[in-house]
Every structure is written in structure tokens, then in C-alpha cells.
C-alpha positions as CSV (number, residue, x, y, z in Angstrom):
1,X,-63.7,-57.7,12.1
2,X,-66.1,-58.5,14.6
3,X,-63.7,-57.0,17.4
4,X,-63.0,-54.5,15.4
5,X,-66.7,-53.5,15.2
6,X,-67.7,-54.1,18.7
7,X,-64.1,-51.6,20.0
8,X,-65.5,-48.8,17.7
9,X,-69.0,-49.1,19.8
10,X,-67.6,-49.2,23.2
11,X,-65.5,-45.9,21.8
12,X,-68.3,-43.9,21.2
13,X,-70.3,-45.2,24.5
14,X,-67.8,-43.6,26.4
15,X,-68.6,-40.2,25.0
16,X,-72.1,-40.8,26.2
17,X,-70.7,-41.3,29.7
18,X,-68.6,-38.2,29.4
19,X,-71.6,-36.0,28.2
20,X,-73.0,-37.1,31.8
21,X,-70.5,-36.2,33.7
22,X,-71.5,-32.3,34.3
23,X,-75.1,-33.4,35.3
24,X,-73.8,-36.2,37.6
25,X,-71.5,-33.4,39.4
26,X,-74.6,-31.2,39.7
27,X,-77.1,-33.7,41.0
28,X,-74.9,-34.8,43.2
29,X,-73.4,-31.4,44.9
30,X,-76.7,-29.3,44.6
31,X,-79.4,-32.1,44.8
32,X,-77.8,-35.8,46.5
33,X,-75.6,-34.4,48.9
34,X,-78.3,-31.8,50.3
35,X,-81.2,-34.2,50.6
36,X,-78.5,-36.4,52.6
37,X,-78.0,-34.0,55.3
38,X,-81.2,-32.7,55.1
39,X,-82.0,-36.5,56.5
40,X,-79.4,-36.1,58.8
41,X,-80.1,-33.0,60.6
42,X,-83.3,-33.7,61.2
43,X,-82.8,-36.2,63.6
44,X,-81.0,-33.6,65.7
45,X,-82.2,-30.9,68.1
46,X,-80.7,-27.6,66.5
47,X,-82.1,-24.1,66.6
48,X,-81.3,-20.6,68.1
49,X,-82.7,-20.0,71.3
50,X,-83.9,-16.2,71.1
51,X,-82.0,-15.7,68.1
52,X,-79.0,-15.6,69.6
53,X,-78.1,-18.7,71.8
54,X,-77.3,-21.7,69.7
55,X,-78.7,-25.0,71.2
56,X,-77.2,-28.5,69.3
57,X,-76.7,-30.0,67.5
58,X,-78.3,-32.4,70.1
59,X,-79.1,-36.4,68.3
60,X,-82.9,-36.5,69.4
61,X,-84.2,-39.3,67.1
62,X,-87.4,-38.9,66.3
63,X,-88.7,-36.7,68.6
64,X,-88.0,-33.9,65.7
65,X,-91.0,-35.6,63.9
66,X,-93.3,-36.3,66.3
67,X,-93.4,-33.0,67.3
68,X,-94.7,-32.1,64.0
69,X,-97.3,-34.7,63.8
70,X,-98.1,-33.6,67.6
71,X,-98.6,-29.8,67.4
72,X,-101.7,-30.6,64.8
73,X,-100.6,-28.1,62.3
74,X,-98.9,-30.2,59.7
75,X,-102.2,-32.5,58.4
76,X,-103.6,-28.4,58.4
77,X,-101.1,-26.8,55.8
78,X,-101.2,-29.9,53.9
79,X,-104.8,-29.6,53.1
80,X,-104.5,-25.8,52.9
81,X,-102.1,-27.2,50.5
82,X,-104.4,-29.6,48.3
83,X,-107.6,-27.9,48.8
84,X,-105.6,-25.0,46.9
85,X,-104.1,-27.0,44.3
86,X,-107.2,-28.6,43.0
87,X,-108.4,-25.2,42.7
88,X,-105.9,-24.5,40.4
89,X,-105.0,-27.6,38.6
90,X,-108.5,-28.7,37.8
91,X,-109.7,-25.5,35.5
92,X,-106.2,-25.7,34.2
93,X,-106.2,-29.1,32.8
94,X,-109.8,-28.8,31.3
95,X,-108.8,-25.8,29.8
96,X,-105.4,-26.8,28.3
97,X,-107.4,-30.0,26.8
98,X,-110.0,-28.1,25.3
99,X,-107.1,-25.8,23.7
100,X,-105.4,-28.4,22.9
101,X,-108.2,-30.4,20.6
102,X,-109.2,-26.7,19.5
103,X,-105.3,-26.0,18.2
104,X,-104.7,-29.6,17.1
105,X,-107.9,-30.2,14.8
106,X,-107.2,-29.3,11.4
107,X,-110.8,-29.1,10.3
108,X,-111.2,-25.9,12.3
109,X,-108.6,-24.1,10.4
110,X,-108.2,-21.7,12.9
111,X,-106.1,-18.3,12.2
112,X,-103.4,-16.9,13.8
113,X,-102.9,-19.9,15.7
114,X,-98.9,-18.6,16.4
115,X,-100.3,-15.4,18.2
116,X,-103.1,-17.5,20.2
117,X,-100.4,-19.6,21.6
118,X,-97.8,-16.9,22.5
119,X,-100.3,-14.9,24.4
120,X,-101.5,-18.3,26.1
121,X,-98.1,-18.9,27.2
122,X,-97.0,-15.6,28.3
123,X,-98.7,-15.7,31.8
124,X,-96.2,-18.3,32.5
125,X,-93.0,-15.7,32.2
126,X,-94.3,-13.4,34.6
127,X,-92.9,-13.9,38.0
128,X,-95.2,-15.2,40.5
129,X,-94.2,-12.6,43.0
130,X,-95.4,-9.8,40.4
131,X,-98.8,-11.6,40.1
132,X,-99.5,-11.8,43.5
133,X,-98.5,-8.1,44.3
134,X,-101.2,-7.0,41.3
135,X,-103.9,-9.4,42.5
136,X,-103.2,-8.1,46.0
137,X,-103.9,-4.7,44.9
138,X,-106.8,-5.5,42.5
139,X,-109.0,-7.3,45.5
140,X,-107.9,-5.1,48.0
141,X,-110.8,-3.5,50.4
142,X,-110.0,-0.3,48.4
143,X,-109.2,-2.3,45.4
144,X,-110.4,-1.9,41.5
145,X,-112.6,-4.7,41.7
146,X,-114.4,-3.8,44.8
147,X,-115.0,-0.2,43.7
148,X,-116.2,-2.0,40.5
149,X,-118.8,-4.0,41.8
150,X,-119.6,-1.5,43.9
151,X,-120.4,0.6,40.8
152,X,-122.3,-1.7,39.1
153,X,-124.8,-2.2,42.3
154,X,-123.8,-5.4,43.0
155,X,-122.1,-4.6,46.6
156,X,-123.0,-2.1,49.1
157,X,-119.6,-2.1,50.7
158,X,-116.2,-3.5,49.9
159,X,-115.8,-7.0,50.4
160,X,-112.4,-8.2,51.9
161,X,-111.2,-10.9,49.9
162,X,-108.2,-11.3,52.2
163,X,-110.2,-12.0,54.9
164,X,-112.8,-15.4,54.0
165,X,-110.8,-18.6,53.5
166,X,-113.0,-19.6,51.0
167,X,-112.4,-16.1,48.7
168,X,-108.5,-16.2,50.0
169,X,-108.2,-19.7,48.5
170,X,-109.9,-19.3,45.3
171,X,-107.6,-16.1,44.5
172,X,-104.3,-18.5,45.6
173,X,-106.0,-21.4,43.0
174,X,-106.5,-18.9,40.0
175,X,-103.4,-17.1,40.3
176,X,-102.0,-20.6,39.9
177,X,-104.3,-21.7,36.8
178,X,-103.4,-18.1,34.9
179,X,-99.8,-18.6,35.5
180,X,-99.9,-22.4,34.2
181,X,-102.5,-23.6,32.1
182,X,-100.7,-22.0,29.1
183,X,-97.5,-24.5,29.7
184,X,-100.2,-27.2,30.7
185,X,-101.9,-26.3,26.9
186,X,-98.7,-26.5,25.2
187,X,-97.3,-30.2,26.6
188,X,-100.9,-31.3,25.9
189,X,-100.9,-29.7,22.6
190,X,-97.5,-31.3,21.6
191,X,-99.2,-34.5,22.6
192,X,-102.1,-34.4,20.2
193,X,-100.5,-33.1,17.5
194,X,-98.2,-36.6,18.0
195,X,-100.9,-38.6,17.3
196,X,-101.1,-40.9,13.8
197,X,-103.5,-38.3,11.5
198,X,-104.6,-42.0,10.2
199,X,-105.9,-42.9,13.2
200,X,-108.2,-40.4,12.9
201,X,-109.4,-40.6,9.6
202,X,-110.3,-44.3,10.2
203,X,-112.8,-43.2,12.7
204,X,-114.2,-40.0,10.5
205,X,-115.0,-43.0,7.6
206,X,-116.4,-45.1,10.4
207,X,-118.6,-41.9,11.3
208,X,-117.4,-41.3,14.7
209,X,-118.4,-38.4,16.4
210,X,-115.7,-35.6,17.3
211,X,-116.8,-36.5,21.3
212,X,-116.4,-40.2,20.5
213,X,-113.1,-39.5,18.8
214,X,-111.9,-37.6,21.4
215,X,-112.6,-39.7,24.4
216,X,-111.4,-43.0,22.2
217,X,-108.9,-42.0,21.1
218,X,-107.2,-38.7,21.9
219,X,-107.8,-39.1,25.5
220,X,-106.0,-42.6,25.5
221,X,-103.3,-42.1,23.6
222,X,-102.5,-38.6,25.3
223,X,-102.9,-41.0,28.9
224,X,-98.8,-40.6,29.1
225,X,-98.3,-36.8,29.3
226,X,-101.2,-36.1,31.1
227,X,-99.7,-38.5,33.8
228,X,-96.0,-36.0,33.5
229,X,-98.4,-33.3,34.0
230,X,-100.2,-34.5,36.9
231,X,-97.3,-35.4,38.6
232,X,-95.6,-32.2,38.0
233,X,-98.5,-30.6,38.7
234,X,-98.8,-31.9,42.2
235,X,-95.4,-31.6,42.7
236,X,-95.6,-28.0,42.2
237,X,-98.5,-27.6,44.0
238,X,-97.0,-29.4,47.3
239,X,-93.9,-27.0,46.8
240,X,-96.4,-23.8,46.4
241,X,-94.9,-20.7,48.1
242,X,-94.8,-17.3,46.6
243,X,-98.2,-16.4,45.5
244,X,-99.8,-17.1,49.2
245,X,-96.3,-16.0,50.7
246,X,-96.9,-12.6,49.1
247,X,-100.4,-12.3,48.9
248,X,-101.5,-12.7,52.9
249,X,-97.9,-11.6,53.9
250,X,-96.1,-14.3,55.1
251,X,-98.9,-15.1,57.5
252,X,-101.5,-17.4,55.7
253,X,-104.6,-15.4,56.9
254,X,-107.4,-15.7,57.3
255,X,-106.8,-18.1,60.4
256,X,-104.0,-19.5,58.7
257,X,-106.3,-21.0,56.1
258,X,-104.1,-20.3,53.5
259,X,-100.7,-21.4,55.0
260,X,-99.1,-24.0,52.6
261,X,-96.0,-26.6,53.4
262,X,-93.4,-24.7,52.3
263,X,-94.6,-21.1,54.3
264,X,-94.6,-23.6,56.8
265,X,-90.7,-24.5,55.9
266,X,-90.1,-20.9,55.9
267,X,-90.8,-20.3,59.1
268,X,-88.6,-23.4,61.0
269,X,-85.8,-21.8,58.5
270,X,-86.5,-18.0,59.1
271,X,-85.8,-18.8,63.3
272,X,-83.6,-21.2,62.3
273,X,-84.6,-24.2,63.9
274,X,-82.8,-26.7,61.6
275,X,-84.2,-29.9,63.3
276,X,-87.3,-29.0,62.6
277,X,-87.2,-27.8,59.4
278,X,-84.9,-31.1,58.5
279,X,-88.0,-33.2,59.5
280,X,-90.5,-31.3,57.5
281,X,-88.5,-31.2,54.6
282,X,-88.2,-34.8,54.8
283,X,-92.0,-35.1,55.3
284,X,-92.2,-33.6,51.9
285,X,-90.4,-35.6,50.7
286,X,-91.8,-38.4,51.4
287,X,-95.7,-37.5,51.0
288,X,-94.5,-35.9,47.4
289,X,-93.0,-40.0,46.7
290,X,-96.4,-41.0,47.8
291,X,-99.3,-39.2,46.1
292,X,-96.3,-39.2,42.6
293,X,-96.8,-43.5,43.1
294,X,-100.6,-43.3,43.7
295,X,-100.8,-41.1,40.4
296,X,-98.9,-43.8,38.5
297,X,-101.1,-46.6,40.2
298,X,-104.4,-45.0,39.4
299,X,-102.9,-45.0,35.4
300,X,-101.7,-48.7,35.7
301,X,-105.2,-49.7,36.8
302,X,-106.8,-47.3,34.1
303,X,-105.1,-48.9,31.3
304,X,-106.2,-52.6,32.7
């Protein structure tokens, strides 16, 4: 009977295994195999000498690599990179938690709740490239907002946007917190609203504040998905593309301040120097592995 039992398991196992089969083919053709001879090709010198002349594949080593830690532009675009990305992320996660305990505390009763959340979220369907092109037009020297504050008294003359690193970067960061803090809100929201109710009422008889309860218990208990969105957050961030692609042109002005990683991709790929732009893909890579393990570190220790 036993046998019999343990047969009928193993039977419906296998399904499991079969379900998995379409994702392992996909990994494995679109992601594995890629990454692979993304590895590979960077050790090679490969590109098109004036567009035209193809020169390699030629093995190289390393030399692909230090070439990019050499010219003194890669630590750049990676803090053009992070400094832009903390701009972003950091309104966005205070935000989505303070929408979050708003939406998830039923003493509040709040109405139309449903219509609140939609609207939140809908910034998050729009395509980056369309954002960018309307807050290109909207700060422009000729823009809406400059004839704006213009009206108002507050400038004498338009001010270019475009053309101060620090202005450039903060329209980069909040194009990023519109278009995410509303998915950022929703995960976090799930998360509360996941939480034992009981749990709560224990601490409203033990006359805890709502500040105490939030910080003692919410915040604790929520530790798990607001490491996912950290994670995600900065992975997203390190792949960051459109919005600065579109909004300086391709060219990361002012004085490249806004150039990201990826732009920087773009650009090996556009002349179609494959060696190089193996190596920095594989840079990527690698730093994304790194700050994703510090994040899970600085939790770890947290919870100790």
C-alpha cells in the first residue's frame, strides 16, 4: 500500500517537472546562453574600424577590461548612475510606506480607496519614452514651466534645466519616482495588509501609539518585501536607460553628468565594438551581484 502510495506521489511530481519545462527552454536560450557569450566575447578584441572594416575577433584577455577601468569613465557613469537612483528611490519608498499605512489602516476608513489606487498606479503604464519626451518639453528654455515662473515673478529669464547637473539629475530622479512609487505602494501595501489584524489589536489594548506600532511592528514584519523592493529597485536603477537616453539626447549633458551604465552600453553597441561592450556588460553584472548581496547583508545584520 505503502508503494502504492509513494508511485502515485512520484506521478504527480513529474507534472511539476513538465510545467518547468517551457521556462527552463526560455532561461536557457534568451537568458543562460546569452550571458555565456556575453562572457566570452569580451575577452576578445572585436569592433568595426570606421564602420566598415571588421577587426577580430582577436583573444585579448583582459586588456578589454582594463581599458574600461583605465579611460576613467566607468567609476563616472556609475555614480551618475547612483547619485540618480537615490534621487528617485528614496521619495519613492517614503511615499509608498506612508500610502501604504494610510490604505492598510482600517480606522481611517478612507473612501474610494479603489479609485486612489488605480490612479496611483497608472503612472507606471505609461512608457518611459513618453514621460521623458513631455518633461523635455515642459522644462524646456521655452517650456510651460519656465514661462510659468516667469509669470509669477519668480525668474527673470528662462532657466535651462537641461543644462545644470544638479537640475538635469533631479528631473532624471523624479521622472523615475512618478513612474514607480505607485508599484512600490502596491507590493508594500499587499505586505501590510498581510499582517495578523491581532497583532495589532494587542498593541491598541497595550496603548501603543500608531508611530510605536508602526515602527514595532509594521516596519519589521514588512522587513522581507521591502528587501524585494530594494533589490529590484537598484537593479532597475543600475539598468536605467530611456528617460536620460531621451531626455539629454543620447548624450548625458550637461558634461556628461547624466550619462548612466547602460547609455554607456549603448554606445560600445551603437559602433559595434563587441569587446568592449562584452566587458561592460559583464561589469554589470557583477557590480549588480554585489550591491544585491550587500542589501541582503545589511538585512541579516538588521534582524540580529
Amino acid at each position: 500500500m505503502a508503494k502504492k502510495k509513494s508511485g502515485t506521489v512520484l506521478r504527480y511530481n513529474r507534472w511539476g517537472y513538465i510545467f518547468l519545462i517551457p521556462f527552463i527552454v526560455v532561461f536557457i536560450i534568451f537568458q543562460l546562453i546569452p550571458l555565456i557569450s556575453t562572457i566570452y566575447n569580451s575577452f576578445f578584441e572585436h569592433y568595426f574600424k570606421n564602420g566598415l572594416t571588421e577587426v577580430g575577433p582577436t583573444f585579448i584577455g583582459i586588456q578589454n577590461y582594463a581599458t574600461l577601468f583605465t579611460t576613467g569613465d566607468l567609476p563616472k557613469y556609475l555614480g551618475n548612475t547612483m547619485i540618480m537612483w537615490i534621487i528617485g528611490f528614496v521619495p519613492q519608498i517614503l511615499l509608498s510606506l506612508l500610502l501604504g499605512a494610510w490604505f492598510s489602516d482600517p480606522s481611517l476608513r478612507l473612501k474610494h480607496q479603489q479609485f486612489f489606487k488605480t490612479v496611483i498606479y497608472l503612472p507606471n503604464l505609461i512608457m518611459a519614452s513618453a514621460f521623458a519626451m513631455l518633461f523635455f518639453t515642459l522644462f524646456s528654455d521655452g517650456g510651460p514651466i519656465n514661462s510659468l515662473l516667469m509669470q509669477m515673478g519668480i525668474l527673470s529669464e528662462p532657466y535651462k534645466f537641461l543644462s545644470h547637473a544638479g537640475s538635469a539629475r533631479s528631473l532624471v530622479g523624479f521622472m523615475n519616482f512618478l513612474m514607480w512609487f505607485g508599484n512600490t505602494t502596491i507590493l508594500l501595501l499587499a505586505g501590510m495588509l498581510g499582517i495578523d489584524t491581532s497583532l495589532y489589536e494587542a498593541a491598541e489594548v497595550d496603548g501603543a501609539t500608531s508611530t510605536q506600532v508602526f515602527f514595532k511592528i509594521t516596519l519589521p514584519l514588512l522587513r522581507p518585501i521591502l528587501v524585494y523592493v530594494m533589490v529590484t529597485s537598484l537593479i532597475g536603477g543600475l539598468q536605467m536607460y530611456d528617460v536620460p537616453q531621451i531626455l539629454t539626447n543620447g548624450q548625458g549633458n550637461p558634461a556628461r553628468t547624466t550619462m548612466t551604465l547602460i547609455m554607456y552600453l549603448n554606445k560600445h553597441l551603437y559602433s559595434k565594438n563587441y569587446g568592449l561592450g562584452g566587458a561592460l556588460s559583464v561589469i554589470l553584472f557583477i557590480v549588480t551581484g554585489i550591491l544585491s548581496v550587500i542589501v541582503f547583508k545589511m538585512n541579516q545584520a538588521s534582524e540580529k
